[in-house]
C-alpha angles and dihedrals in degrees: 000000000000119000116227113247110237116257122249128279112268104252107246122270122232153155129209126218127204130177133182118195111212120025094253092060094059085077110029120095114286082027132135085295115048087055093054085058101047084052098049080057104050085052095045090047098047095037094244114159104238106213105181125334107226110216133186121195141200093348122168128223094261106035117099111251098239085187095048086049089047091051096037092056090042093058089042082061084057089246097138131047087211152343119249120196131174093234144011093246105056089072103037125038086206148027088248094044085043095064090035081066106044100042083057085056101049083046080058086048083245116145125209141213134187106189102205095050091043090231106153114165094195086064123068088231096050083042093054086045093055096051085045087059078037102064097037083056096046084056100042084056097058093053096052086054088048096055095038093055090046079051091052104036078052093063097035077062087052094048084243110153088233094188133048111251099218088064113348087250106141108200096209083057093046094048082054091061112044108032100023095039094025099235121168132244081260107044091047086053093054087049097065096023099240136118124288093241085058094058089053100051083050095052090044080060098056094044090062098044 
């Protein structure tokens, strides 16, 4: 009696994400749509099965990324293996948002691959490469608590209120994290443990004051 040989592998699923930050940049060189093309190839090349490349374009700082949302929430319906982006820099504003992100996505059992850095979680060395960003950005957290509880114990001294009552969200702290460390609507919002929408009407505040 034969034995059956065993089928191949699925190919991986994935989705790519791209994002541009100003219109002009959708068309120039290096632009949407040359990373929807690097990331066609690597797929091509390594036989991954590209499912949608979620692309937002033109987004402001402080816009939400619809695209970002839709695929978020897709990954979180197990519809894709991994995320492939061109650069680091195109999912996390910062070193700190970045590993927020990625370690969602590994809590989703998402991987995750950024082709100009080489990081590649379903390999060990883009795995090694990922604790290493995840230890620079563990430490980069605790100093930011640290200097954000010297700040408040300073004007406690003063006899400043340092937080707002309503939900302990002060907006000079707030204005740190996203614009100065570069921090995303979610990750600030897992840093004080509130909503997302929070964060936004927070950060509409700022911008009119």
């Amino acid at each position: 009696m034969t034995q059956k040989s065993p089928g191949r592998p699925r190919a991986l699923r994935c989705f790519g994400y791209a994002r541009v930050s100003t219109v002009k940049q959708v068309e120039t060189p290096g632009g949407i749509q040359a990373q929807v093309e690097k990331i066609k190839k690597f797929c091509d090349l390594h036989h991954y099965q590209l499912l949608k490349v979620f692309k937002d374009e033109g987004i402001s700082a402080i816009d939400e990324r619809p695209a970002f949302t839709k695929m978020m929430a897709a990954v979180a319906r197990k519809e894709a293996d991994a995320v492939i982006v061109t650069r680091l820099d195109r999912l996390g504003r910062s070193v700190l948002d970045l590993v927020s992100t990625v370690t969602e996505l590994q809590r989703q059992g998402c991987q995750f691959i950024a082709l100009e850095q080489n990081i590649n979680t379903t390999t060990s060395e883009g795995r090694l490469l990922f604790n290493i960003l995840s230890a620079f950005a563990e430490f980069e957290r605790e100093i930011i608590k640290e200097r954000m509880l010297a700040g408040r114990m300073r004007a406690r001294e003063h006899g400043v209120i340092d937080h707002r009552p309503r939900l302990n969200i002060p907006l000079d702290e707030l204005k740190d994290l996203y614009f100065n460390r570069k921090l995303s609507v979610t990750a600030c919002a897992k840093f004080y443990r509130c909503s997302r929408q929070t964060i936004y009407e927070r950060l509409k505040e700022i911008r009119k004051s």
